[in-house]
C-alpha positions, 0 to 999 in steps of 0.5 A: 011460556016466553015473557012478555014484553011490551012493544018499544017506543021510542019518542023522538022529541024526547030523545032529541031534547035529552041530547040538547041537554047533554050538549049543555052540560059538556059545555057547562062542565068545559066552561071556565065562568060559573054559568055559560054565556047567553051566546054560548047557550045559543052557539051549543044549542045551534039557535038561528041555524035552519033545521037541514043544517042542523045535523050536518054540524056534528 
């Protein structure tokens, strides 16, 4: 008898905000001050920047 396995799920509003967080911690950790600029934060999380934009920034 095979093991059962419980069907994948992925959450991609999960997925998509664990990458923010990533992309804040590069810069975090790339960053010379102690904290990142407001600025910064919204330059790295790509505020202000329409959504089709959005993944071609890569």
């Amino acid at each position: 008898m095979g093991l059962l396995r419980a069907p994948t799920v992925q959450d991609h509003v999960a997925l998509a905000e664990i990458e923010l967080c990533g992309e804040l911690m590069i810069a975090a950790s790339a960053a010379d001050g102690e904290r990142l600029s407001p600025d910064r934060i919204d330059e790295v999380l790509k505020v202000g920047v329409e959504r089709g934009e959005r993944s071609s920034c890569r």
